[in-house]
C-alpha positions in Angstrom: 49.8 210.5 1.6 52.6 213.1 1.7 56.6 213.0 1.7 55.7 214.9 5.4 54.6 212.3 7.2 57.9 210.8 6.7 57.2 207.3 5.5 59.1 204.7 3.8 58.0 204.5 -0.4 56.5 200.7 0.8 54.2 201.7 3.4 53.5 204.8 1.9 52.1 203.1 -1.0 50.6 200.9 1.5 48.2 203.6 2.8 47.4 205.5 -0.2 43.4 205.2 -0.9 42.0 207.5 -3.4 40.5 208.6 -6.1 41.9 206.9 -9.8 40.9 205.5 -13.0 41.8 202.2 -15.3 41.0 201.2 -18.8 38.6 198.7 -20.0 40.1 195.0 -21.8 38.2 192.3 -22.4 38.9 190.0 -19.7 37.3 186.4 -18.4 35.3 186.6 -15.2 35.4 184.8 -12.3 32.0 183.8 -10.1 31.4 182.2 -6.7 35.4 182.9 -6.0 37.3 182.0 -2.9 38.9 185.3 -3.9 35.5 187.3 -2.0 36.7 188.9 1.0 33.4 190.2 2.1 32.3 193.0 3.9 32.7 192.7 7.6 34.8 189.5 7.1 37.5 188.6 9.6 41.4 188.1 7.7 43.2 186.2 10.3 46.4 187.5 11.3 48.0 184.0 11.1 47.6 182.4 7.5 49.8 179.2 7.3 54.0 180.5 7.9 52.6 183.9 7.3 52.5 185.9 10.2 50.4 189.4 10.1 49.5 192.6 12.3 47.0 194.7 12.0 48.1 198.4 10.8 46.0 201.6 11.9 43.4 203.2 8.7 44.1 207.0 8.3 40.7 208.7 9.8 41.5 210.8 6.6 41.3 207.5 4.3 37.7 206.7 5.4 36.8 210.3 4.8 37.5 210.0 1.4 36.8 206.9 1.3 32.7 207.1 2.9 33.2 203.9 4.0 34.4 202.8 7.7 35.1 199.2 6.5 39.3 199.4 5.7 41.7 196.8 6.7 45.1 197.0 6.5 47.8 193.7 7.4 51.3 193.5 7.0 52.4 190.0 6.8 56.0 188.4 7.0 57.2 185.2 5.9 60.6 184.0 8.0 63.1 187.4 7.0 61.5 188.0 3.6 59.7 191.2 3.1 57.0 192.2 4.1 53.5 191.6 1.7 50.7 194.0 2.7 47.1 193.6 2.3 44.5 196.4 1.7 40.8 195.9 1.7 37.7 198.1 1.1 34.5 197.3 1.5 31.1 199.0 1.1 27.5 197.6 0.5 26.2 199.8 -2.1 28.6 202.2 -1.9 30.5 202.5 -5.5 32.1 205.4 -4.2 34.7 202.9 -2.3 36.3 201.5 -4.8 39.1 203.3 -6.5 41.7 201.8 -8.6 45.6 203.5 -7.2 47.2 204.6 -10.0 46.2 207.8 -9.7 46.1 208.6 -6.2 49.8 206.8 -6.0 50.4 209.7 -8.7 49.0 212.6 -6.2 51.2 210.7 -3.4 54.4 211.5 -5.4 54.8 207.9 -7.0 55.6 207.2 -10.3 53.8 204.3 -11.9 56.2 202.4 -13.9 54.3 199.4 -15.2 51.1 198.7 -15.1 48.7 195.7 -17.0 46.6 192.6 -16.4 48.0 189.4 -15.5 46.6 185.9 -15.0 48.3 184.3 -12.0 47.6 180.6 -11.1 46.6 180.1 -7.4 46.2 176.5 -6.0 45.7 175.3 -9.9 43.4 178.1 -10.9 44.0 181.0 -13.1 43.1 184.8 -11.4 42.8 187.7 -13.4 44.3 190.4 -11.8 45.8 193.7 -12.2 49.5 194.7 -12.1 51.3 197.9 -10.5 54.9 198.4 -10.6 55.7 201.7 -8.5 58.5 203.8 -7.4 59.5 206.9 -5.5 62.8 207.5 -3.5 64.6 205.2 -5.3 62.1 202.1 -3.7 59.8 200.2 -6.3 56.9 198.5 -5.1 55.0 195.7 -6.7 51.3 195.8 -6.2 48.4 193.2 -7.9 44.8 194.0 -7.0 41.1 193.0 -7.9 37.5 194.1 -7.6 34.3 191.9 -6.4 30.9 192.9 -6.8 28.8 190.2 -4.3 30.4 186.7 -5.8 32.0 187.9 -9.2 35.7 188.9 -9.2 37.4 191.4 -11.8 40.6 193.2 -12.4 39.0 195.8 -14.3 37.5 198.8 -12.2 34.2 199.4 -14.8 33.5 195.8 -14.7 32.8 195.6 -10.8 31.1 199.0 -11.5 28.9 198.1 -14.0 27.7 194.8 -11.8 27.2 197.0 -9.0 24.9 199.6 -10.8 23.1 196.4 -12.6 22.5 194.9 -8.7 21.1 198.4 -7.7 18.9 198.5 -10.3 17.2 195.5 -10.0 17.0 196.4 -5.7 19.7 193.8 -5.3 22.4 195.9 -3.7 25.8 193.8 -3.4 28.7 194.3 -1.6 31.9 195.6 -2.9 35.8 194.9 -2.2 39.1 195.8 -3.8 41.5 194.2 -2.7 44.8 194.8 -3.1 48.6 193.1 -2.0 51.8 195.3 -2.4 55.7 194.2 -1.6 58.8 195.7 -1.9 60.2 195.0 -5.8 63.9 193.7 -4.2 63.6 191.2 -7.2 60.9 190.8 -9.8 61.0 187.0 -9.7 61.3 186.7 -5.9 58.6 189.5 -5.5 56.2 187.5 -7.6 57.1 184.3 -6.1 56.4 185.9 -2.5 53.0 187.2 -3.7 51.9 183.9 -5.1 52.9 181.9 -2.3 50.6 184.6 0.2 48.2 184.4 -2.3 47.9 180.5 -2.0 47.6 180.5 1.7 45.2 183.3 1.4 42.9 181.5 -0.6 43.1 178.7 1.1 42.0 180.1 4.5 39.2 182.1 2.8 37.9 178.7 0.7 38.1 176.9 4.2 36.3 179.6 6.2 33.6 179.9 3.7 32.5 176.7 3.7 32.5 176.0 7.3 
């Protein structure tokens, strides 16, 4: 997304989905997560205090993207900042799943800190994967992972390699990253705000999938 459209840095970074690359770590795994969003899957727009509201996909997005399953949610707590959620989904379709940094490079952000962190969520540890970026003087904090059917990942050639085993063995899975972003006002309250949507995102997601 370009400086033309004349976005704020936070929702500009919200819509950027492209093309990008991450490194490999050795990293635990997680199976049979709450974490899934799966393909097709209905995120409510109200998830405990958190209120959301559904933001429009750039047709230009799903081009790139060859897949027509995007969601995009900005969600509020009370007068914090906003936390917004980006999903993308394919069945079989590697080609959907990009880590940012390098499209949030060819959108005119600088990354300034990226790396895996573990972040406990209703008394489990998640693996995920850390983004710190700026332009115009805004930073944004972003954390994403990968699925591949019921296994979670932060790391991009992870989720690959389980998709290319599933296709090879004629058990195409479905894909996700997903990825929340907020505005870096504070790095402790910024981490504390995407905990606490994390928690109630989990929750509803645990509770839906075992109705």
């Amino acid at each position: 997304m370009s400086r033309s459209l004349g976005l704020s840095a936070p929702v500009a970074a919200l819509l950027v989905l492209g093309l990008g690359t991450a490194a490999v770590w050795h990293e635990p795994q997680r199976a049979a997560s709450s974490m899934v969003v799966e393909t097709g899957s209905s995120v409510p727009l109200a998830m405990g205090s958190w209120q959301g509201k559904a933001i429009d996909v750039d047709p230009r997005a799903i081009e790139i993207l060859e897949t027509p399953d995007v969601l995009l949610r900005e969600y509020r707590l009370a007068s914090q900042p906003a936390v917004w959620l980006a999903r993308v989904s394919g069945f079989g379709q590697r080609a959907a799943f990009h880590p940012p940094e390098l499209c949030y490079v060819g959108s005119h952000f600088e990354v300034l800190e990226r790396g895996p962190i573990t972040v406990p969520i209703n008394g489990i540890d998640y693996r995920l994967m850390r983004l710190v970026i700026g332009r115009d003087g805004e930073r944004v904090e972003a954390w994403y992972w990968f699925t591949a059917g019921d296994r979670v990942t932060a790391n991009y050639y992870q989720q690959q390699w389980w998709l290319i085993l599933s296709s090879l063995f004629g058990r195409q899975r479905t894909g996700t990253l997903v990825r929340l972003s907020t505005l870096l006002d504070d790095p402790a309250d910024a981490s504390d705000r995407l905990i606490k949507f994390l928690e109630s995102f989990e929750s509803i997601l645990l509770n839906s999938s075992s109705e």
